[in-house]
BAFI-3210 file (N, C-alpha, C; in Angstrom, 3 decimals, decimal comma, padded with zeros to 6 digits):
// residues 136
n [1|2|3|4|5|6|7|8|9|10|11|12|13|14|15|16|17|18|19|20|21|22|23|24|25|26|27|28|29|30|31|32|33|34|35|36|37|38|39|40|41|42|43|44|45|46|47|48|49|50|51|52|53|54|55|56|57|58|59|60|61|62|63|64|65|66|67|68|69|70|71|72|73|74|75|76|77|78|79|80|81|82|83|84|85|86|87|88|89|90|91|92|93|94|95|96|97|98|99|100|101|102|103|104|105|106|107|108|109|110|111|112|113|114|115|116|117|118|119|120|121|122|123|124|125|126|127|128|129|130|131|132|133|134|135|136]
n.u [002,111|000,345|-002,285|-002,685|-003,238|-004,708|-007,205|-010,714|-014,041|-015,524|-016,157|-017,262|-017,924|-018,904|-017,353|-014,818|-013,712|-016,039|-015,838|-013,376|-011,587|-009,804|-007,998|-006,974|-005,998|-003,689|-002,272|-001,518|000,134|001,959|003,030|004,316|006,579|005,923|005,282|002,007|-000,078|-003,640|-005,677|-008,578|-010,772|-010,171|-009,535|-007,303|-004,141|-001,251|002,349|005,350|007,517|009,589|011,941|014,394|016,340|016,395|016,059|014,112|011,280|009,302|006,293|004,099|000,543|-002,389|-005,440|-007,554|-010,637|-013,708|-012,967|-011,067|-007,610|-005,940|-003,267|-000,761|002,338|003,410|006,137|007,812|010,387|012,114|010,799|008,719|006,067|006,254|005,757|002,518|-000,047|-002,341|-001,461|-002,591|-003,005|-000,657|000,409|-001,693|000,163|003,062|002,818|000,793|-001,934|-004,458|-003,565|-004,419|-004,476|-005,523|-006,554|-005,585|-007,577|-008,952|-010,293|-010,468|-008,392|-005,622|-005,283|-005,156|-002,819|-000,803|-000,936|-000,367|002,121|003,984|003,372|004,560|007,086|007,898|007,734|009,996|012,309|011,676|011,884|014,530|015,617|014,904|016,126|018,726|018,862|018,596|020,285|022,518]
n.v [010,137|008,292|007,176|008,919|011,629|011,354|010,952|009,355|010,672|009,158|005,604|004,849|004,721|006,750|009,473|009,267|009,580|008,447|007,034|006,156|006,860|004,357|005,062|007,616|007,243|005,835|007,441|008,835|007,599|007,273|009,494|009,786|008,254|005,466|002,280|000,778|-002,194|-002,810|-004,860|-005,950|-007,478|-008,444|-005,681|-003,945|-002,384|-003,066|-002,685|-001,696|-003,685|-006,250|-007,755|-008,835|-011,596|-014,747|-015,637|-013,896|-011,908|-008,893|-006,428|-004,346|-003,876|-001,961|-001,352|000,877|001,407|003,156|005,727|004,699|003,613|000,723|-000,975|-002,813|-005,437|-007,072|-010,323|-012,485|-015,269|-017,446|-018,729|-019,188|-017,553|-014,781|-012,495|-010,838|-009,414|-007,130|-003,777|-002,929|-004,895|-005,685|-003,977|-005,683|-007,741|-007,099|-004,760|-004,494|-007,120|-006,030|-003,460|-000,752|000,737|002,738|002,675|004,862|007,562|009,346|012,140|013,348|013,228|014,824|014,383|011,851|011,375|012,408|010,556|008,487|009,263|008,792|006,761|005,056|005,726|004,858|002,242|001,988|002,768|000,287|-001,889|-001,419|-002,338|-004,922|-005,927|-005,848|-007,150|-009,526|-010,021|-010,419]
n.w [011,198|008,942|008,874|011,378|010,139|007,704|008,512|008,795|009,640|011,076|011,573|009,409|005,644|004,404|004,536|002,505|-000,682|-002,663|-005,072|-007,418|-010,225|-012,056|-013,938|-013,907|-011,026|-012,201|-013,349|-011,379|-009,936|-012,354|-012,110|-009,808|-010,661|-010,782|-012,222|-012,746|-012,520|-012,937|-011,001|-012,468|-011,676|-008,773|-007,899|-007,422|-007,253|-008,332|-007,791|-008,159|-008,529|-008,087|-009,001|-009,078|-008,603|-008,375|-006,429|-004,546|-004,311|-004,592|-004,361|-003,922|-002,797|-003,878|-002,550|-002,989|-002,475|-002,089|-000,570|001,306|001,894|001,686|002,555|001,024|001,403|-000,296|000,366|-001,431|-000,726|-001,781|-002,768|-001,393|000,507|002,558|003,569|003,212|004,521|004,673|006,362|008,277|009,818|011,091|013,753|015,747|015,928|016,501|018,793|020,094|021,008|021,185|019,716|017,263|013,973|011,861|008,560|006,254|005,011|002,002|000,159|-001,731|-005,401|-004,897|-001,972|-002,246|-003,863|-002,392|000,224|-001,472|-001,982|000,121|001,477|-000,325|-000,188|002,113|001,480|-000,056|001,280|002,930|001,048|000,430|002,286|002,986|000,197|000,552|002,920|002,002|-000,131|000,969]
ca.u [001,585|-000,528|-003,547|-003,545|-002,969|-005,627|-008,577|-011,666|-014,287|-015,955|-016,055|-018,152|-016,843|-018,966|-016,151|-013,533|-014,388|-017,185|-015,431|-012,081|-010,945|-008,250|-006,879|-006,654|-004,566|-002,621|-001,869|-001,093|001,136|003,320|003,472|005,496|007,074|005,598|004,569|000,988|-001,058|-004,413|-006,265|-009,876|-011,598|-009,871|-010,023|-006,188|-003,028|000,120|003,155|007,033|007,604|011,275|012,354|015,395|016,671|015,710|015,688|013,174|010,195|008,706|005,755|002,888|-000,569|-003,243|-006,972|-008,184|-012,432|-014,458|-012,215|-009,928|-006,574|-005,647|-001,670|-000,260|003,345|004,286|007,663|008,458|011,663|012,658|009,469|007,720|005,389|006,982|004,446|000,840|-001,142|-002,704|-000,955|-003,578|-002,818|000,516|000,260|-001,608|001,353|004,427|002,731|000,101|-003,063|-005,461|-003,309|-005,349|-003,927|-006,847|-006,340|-005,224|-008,647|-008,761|-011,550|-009,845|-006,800|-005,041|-005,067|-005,044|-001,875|-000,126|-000,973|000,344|003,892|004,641|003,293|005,637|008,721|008,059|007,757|011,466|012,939|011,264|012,436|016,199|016,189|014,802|017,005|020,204|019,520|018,419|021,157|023,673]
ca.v [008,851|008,187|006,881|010,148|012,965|011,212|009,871|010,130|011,339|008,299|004,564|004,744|004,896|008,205|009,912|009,556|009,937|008,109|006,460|006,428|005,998|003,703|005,442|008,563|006,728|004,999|009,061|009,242|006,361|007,362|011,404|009,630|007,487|004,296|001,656|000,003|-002,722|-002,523|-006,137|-005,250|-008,450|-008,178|-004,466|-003,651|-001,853|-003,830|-001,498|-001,474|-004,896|-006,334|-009,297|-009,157|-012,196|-015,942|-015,601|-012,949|-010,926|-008,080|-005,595|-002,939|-003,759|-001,165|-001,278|002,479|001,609|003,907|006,310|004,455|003,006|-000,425|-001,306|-004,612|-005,134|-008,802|-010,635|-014,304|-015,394|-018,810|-019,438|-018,909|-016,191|-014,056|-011,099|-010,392|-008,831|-005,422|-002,857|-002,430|-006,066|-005,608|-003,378|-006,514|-008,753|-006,202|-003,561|-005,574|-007,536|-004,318|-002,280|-000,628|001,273|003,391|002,823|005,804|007,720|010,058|012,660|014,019|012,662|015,132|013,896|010,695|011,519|012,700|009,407|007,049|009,638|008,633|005,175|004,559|006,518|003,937|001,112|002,048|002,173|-000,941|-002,815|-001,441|-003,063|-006,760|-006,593|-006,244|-008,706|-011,319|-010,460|-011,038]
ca.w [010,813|007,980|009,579|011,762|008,958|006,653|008,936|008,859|010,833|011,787|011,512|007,997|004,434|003,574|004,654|001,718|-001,994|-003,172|-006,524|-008,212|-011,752|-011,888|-015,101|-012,902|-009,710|-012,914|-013,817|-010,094|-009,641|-012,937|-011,991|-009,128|-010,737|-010,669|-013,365|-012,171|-013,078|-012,039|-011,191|-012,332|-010,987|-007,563|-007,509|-006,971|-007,784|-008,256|-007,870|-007,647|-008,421|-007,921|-009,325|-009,630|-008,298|-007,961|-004,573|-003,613|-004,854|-003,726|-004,474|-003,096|-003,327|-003,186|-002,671|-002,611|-002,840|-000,976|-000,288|002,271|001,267|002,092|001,632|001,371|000,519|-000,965|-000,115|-001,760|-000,551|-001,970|-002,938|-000,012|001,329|003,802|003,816|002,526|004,876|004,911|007,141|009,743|011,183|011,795|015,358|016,745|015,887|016,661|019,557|021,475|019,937|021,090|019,083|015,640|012,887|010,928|007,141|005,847|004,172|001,381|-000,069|-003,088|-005,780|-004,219|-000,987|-002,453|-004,231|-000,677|001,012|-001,723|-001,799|001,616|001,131|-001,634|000,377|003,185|000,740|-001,133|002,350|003,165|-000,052|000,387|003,443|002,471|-001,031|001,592|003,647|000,991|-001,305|002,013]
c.u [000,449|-001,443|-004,159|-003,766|-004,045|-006,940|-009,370|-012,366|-015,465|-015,483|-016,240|-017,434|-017,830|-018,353|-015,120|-014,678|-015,015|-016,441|-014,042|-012,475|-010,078|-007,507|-006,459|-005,664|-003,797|-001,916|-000,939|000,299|002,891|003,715|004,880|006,370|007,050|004,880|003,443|000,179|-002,255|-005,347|-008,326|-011,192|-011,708|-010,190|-008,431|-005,175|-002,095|001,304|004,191|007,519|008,748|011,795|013,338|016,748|016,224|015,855|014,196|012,268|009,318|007,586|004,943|002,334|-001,289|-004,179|-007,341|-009,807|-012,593|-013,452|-010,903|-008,820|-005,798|-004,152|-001,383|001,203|003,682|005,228|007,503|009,829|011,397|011,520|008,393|007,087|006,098|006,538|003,918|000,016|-001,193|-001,830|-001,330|-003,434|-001,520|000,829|-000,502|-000,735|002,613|004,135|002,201|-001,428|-004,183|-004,870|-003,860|-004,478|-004,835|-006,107|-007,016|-007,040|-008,630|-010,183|-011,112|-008,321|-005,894|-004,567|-004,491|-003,060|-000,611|000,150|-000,089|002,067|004,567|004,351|004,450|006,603|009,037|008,124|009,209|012,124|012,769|011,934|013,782|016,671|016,104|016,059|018,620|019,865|019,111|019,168|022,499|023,855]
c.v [009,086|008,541|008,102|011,487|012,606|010,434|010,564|009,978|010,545|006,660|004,470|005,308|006,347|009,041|010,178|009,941|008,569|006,705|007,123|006,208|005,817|004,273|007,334|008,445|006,242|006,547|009,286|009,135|006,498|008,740|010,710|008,640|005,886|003,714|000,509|-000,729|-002,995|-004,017|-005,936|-006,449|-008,464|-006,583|-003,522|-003,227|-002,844|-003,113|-001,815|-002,933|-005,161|-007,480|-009,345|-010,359|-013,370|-016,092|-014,741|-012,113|-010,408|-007,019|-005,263|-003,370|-002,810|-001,891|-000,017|002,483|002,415|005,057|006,039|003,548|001,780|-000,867|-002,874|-004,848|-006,265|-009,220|-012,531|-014,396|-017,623|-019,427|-019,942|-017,256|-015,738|-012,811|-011,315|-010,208|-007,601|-004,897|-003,010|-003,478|-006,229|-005,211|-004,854|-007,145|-007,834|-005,109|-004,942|-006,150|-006,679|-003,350|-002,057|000,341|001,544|002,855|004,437|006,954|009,370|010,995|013,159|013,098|013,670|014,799|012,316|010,702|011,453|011,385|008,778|007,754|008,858|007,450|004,669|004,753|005,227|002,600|000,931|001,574|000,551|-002,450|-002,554|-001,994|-004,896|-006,580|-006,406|-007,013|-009,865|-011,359|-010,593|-012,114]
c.w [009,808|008,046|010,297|010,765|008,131|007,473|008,624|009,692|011,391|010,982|009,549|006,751|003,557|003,700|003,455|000,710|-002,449|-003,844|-006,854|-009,722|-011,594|-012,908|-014,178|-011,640|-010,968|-013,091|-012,634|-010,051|-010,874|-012,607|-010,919|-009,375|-011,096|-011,703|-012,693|-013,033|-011,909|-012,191|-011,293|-011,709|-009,528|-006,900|-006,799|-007,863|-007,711|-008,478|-007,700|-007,323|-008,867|-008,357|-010,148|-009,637|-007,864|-006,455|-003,221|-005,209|-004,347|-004,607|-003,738|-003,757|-002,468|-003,562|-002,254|-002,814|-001,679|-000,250|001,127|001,656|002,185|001,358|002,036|000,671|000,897|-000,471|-000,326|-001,338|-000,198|-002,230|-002,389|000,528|002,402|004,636|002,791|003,149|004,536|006,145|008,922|010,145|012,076|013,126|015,688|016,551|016,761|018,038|020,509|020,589|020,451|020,508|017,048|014,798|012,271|009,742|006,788|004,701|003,216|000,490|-001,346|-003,843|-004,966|-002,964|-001,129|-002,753|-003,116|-000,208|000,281|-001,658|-001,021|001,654|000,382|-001,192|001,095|002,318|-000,102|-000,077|002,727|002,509|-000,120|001,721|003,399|001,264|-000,127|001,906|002,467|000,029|-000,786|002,094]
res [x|x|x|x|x|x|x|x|x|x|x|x|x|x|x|x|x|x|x|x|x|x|x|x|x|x|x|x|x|x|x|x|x|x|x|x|x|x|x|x|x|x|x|x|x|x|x|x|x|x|x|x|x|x|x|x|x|x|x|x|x|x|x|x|x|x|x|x|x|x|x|x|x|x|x|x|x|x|x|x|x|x|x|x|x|x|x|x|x|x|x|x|x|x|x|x|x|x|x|x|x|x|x|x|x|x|x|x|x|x|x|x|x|x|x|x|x|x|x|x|x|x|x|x|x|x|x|x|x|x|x|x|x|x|x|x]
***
């Protein structure tokens, strides 16, 4: 799990890395592949965005400040919200509402890099499973 492979070592955000450059995660994001726009008011990635069909639309948002990584992955279907939370709320909805999920925390691009791989793996799977059923 993410959360356990990348925590950190207390509650507090001196833990990860300090500061990013977003033209540095944009470096990241295309090494693997990925074409990002970065929202500089909000403070976010916009990633792997699908629209290929008037029916549905899907993408990954990051927030990587302070060295912890916050995921959020979009779905419109029919012109309705269907997801947009962060990660970490999901266990209380789906486990039990005392269940937590760390956000994933990172001290180096390297590490950084790691996290979003496997972020992004889980996010392809994720999206080949909504574009079946919504194109059933």
């Amino acid at each position: 799990m993410l959360s356990e492979q990348f925590r950190g070592n207390s509650n507090d955000v001196s833990d990860g890395l300090d500061d990013y450059d977003p033209e540095k995660v944009r470096e990241i994001l295309t090494h693997l592949g990925y074409d990002a726009t970065f929202d500089d008011k909000e403070k976010f990635f916009k990633v792997g965005v699908v629209r290929d069909s008037s029916n549905y639309e899907i993408w990954f948002n990051m927030v990587l400040e302070y060295g912890i990584t916050e995921f959020v992955w979009v779905v419109f279907h029919n012109f309705e919200v269907r997801l947009g939370s962060p990660w970490s709320t999901y266990p209380r909805f789906l486990i039990n509402s005392d269940a937590r999920i760390r956000n994933p925390v990172y001290r180096s691009y390297e590490e950084l890099e790691e996290i979003l791989e496997k972020a992004l793996f889980m996010y392809e799977d994720f999206k080949r499973h909504l574009i079946h059923l919504y194109c059933n």
